[in-house]
ROBANU-731614 format. One record per residue: residue in three letters; x negated, z, y negated of N, C-alpha, C in turn. Coordinates in steps of 0.2 Angstrom, whole numbers, plus 5000, padded with zeros to 4 digits. Example, Ala and Ser with C-alpha at 12.3 -4.5 7.8 and 13.67 -1.06 7.14 Angstrom:
ALA493450395028493850395022493450395016;SER493650355011493250365005493650395000;
***
This chain:
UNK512552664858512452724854513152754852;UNK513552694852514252744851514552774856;UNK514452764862514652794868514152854868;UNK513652874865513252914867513552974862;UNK513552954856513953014848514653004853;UNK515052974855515753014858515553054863;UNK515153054868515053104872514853174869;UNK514353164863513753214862514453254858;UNK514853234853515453274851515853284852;UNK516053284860516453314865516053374869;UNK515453364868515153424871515253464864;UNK515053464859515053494850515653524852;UNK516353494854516853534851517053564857;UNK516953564861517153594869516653674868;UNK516053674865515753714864516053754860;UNK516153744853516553784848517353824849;UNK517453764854518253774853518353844860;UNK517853844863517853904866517453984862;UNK517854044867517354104862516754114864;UNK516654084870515854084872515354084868;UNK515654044863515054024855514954064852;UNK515554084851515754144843515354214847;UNK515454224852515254294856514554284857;UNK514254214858513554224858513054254852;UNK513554214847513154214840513054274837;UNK513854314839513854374837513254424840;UNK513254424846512654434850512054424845;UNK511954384844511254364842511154374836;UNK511654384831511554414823511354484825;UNK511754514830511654564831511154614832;UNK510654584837510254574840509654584836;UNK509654514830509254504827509154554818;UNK509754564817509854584813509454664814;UNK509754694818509354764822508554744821;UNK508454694822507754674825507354674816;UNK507854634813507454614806507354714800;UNK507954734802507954794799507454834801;UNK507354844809506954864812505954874808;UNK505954804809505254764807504954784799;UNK505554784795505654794790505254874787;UNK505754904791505554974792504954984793;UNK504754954799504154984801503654954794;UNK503554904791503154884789503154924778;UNK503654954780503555014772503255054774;UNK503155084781502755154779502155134778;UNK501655084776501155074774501055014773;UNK500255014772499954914769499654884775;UNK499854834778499854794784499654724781;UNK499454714787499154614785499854584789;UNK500054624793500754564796501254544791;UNK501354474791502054494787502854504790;UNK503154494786503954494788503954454794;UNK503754364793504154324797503654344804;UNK502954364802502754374808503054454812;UNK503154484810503754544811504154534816;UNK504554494812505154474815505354404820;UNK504654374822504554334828504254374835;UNK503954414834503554454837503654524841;UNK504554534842504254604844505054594851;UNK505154634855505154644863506154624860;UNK506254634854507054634854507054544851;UNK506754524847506654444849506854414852;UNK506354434859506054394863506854414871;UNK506954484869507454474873508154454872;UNK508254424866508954374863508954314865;UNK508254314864507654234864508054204873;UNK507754264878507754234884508454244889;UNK508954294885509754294887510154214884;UNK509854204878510254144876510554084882;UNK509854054885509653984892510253994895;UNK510354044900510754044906511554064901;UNK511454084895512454084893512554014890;UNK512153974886512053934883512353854887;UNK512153864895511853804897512353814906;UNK512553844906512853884911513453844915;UNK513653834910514453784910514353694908;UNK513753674910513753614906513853564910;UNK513453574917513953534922514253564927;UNK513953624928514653664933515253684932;UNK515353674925516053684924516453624924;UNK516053554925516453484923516553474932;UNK515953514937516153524946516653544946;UNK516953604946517353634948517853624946;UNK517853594938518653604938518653504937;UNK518453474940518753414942518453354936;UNK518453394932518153344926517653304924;UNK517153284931516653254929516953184934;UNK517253194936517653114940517653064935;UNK518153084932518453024927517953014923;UNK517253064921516853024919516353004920;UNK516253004926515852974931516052904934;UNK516752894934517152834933517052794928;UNK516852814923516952784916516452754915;UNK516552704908516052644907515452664902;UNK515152714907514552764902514052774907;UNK513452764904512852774912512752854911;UNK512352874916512252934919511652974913;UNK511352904910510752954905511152974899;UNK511752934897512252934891512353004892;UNK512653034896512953094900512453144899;UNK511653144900511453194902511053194895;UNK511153164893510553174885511253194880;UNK511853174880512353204876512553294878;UNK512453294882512553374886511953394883;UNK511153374886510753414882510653424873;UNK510953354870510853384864511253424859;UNK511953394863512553454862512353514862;UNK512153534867511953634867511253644862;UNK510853594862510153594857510553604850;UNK511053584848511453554842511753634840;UNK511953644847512453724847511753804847;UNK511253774850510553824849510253824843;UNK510253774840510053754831510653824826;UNK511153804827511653814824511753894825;UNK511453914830511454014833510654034827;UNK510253994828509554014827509654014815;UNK510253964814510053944807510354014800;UNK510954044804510854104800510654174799;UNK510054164803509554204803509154184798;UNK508854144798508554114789508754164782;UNK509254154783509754214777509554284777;UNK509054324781508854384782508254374777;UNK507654324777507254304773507454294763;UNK507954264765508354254757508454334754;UNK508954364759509054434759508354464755;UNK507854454758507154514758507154494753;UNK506754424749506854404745507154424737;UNK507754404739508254434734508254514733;UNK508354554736508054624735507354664734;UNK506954634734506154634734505954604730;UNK505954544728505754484724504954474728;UNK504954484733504454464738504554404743;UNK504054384744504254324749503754364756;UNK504454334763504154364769503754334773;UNK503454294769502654254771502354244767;UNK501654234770501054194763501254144761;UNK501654094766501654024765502053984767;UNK502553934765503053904766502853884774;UNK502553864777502053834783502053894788;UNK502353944788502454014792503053994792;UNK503653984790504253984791504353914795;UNK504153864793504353804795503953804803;UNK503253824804503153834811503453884815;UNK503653934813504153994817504753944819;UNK505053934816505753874817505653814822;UNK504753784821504853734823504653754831;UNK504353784831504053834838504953864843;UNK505153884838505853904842506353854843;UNK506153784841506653744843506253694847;UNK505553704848505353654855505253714861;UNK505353774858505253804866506153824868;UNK506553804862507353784864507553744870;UNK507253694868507253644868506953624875;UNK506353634878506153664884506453694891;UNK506653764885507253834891508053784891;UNK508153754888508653724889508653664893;UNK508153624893508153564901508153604905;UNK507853664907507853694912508453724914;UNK508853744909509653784911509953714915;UNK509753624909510553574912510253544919;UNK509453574921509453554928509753604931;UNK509553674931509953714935510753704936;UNK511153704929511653684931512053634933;UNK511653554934511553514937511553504947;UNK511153574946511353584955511853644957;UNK512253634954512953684956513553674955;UNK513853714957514953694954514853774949;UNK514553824954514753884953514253904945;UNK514653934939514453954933513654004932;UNK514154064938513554124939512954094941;UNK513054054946512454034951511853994944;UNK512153954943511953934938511653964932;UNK511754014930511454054925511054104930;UNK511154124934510454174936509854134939;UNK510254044941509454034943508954004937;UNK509553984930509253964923508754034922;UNK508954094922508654144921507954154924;UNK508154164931507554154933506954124932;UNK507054044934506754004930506454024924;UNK506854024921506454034914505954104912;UNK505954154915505754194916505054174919;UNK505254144924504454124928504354114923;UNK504354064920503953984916503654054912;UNK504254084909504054134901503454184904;UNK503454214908503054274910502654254915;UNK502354184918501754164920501154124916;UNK501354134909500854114904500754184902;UNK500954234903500554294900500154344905;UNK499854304910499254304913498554334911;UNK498454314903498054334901497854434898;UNK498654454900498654514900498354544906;UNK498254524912498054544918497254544917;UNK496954574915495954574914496054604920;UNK495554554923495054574927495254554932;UNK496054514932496254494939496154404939;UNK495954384934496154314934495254304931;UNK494954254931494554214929494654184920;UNK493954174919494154154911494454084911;UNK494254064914494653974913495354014913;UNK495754034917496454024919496654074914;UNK496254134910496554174906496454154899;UNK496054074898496154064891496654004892;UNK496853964898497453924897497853954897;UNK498054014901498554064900498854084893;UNK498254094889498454114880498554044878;UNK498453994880498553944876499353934876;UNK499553924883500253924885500653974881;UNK500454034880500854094880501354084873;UNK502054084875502454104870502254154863;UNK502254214868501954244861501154244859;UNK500854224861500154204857500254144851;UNK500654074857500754024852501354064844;UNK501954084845502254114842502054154835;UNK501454214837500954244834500454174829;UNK500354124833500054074825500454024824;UNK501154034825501253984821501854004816;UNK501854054817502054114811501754134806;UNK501054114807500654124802500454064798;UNK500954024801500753954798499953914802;UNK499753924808499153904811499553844815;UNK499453774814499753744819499253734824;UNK499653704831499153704837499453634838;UNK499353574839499653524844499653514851;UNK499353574855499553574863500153594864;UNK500353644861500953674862501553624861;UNK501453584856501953544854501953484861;UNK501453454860501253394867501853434873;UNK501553494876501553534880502653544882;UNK502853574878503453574878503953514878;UNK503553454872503953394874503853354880;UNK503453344883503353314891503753364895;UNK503653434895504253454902504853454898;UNK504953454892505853454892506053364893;UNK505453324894505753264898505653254904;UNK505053304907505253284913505753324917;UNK505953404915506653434915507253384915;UNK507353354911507853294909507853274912;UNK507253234914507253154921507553204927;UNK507153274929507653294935508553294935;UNK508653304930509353324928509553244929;UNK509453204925509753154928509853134935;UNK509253134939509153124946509553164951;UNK509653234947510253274953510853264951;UNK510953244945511553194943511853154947;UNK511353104946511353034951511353034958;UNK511253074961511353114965511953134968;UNK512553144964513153174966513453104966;UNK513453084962513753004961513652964967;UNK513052964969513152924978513352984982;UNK513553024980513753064987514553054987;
***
């Protein structure tokens, strides 16, 4: 375990100590912030059943901050210890291959947490200027948060395998992208009527980011989804290791 927290806070402070971090996050208030003012907007010119948090989980400037983050986040995490020589000495070193790949992952989960938490403070904001709360129910906040950190959580094993099969950065983030694009936009299948069958267009919504997104914003929990995300972010992982392992006998 101690070998595992020295790893996991060398990836922490390798993250921070670069402007990568700072530029993303700015990005992403950015982003969000446009997005939360937006929703806001939109929901004064009249009386709506939607609320705020479901507002502001729900609409196309989200969801496109949501899917740029994977491939910048996750880009550099072994192709940059390829290229520039630095995975030797710790491939040398008296630390296994899972130690390696689970501190990389949770390092960036660590540093995805961390982009996503001062976004919370728009909620406080509305709050505090309204005297209104941006949900029915404490249970809308905690399942928007908690949804956004296992489908995190998810797009990011899929980034440290990608970047697990490269030296090159770029390469790495357009196939993270890809990927995750597939994954993201072959569950909304269910938009296609009349090309798909009802069996494959009700697992389609079940999958669906933004359907699942949509109830757990409202505080409707689902356990498929949950189940669903944390099996592939392990078995994401187990690949990641194995193309790891992988360069070690080469």
């Amino acid at each position: 375990m101690r070998v595992f927290w020295t790893l996991w806070k060398r990836e922490v402070a390798s993250a921070f100590y670069t402007p990568m971090a700072w530029v993303i996050l700015f990005f992403l208030l950015l982003v969000t912030g446009f997005n939360f003012y937006a929703g806001v907007s939109v929901l004064n010119h009249g009386p709506t059943e939607v609320t705020v948090v479901e507002s502001f989980f729900n609409t196309i400037f989200f969801w496109f901050a949501f899917l740029l983050l994977f491939p910048l986040l996750t880009m550099r995490l072994f192709s940059e210890e390829y290229r520039t020589g630095t995975i030797e000495p710790l491939m040398t070193a008296p630390v296994r291959d899972a130690q390696v790949v689970l501190a990389k992952f949770f390092g960036v989960l660590f540093l995805y947490c961390v982009l996503w938490i001062p976004t919370g403070l728009y909620f406080l904001i509305f709050w505090w200027q309204t005297r209104l709360q941006a949900a029915g129910a404490i249970g809308a906040y905690i399942g928007s948060y908690l949804l956004l950190l296992l489908m995190g959580a998810f797009y990011l094993s899929i980034g440290c395998f990608c970047s697990s099969l490269t030296r090159h950065q770029i390469t790495a983030a357009v196939m993270t992208f890809c990927l995750v694009s597939l994954v993201f936009f072959a569950s909304l299948l269910s938009f296609l009527s009349g090309s798909i069958g009802t069996l494959m267009r009700s697992v389609s919504i079940s999958f669906s980011p933004i359907d699942q997104m949509t109830e757990f914003s409202r505080g409707l929990y689902d356990t498929r989804p949950i189940i669903w995300y944390l099996v592939m972010t392990g078995l994401f992982l187990f690949l990641t290791l194995q193309s790891f392992q992988s360069r070690r006998w080469r």
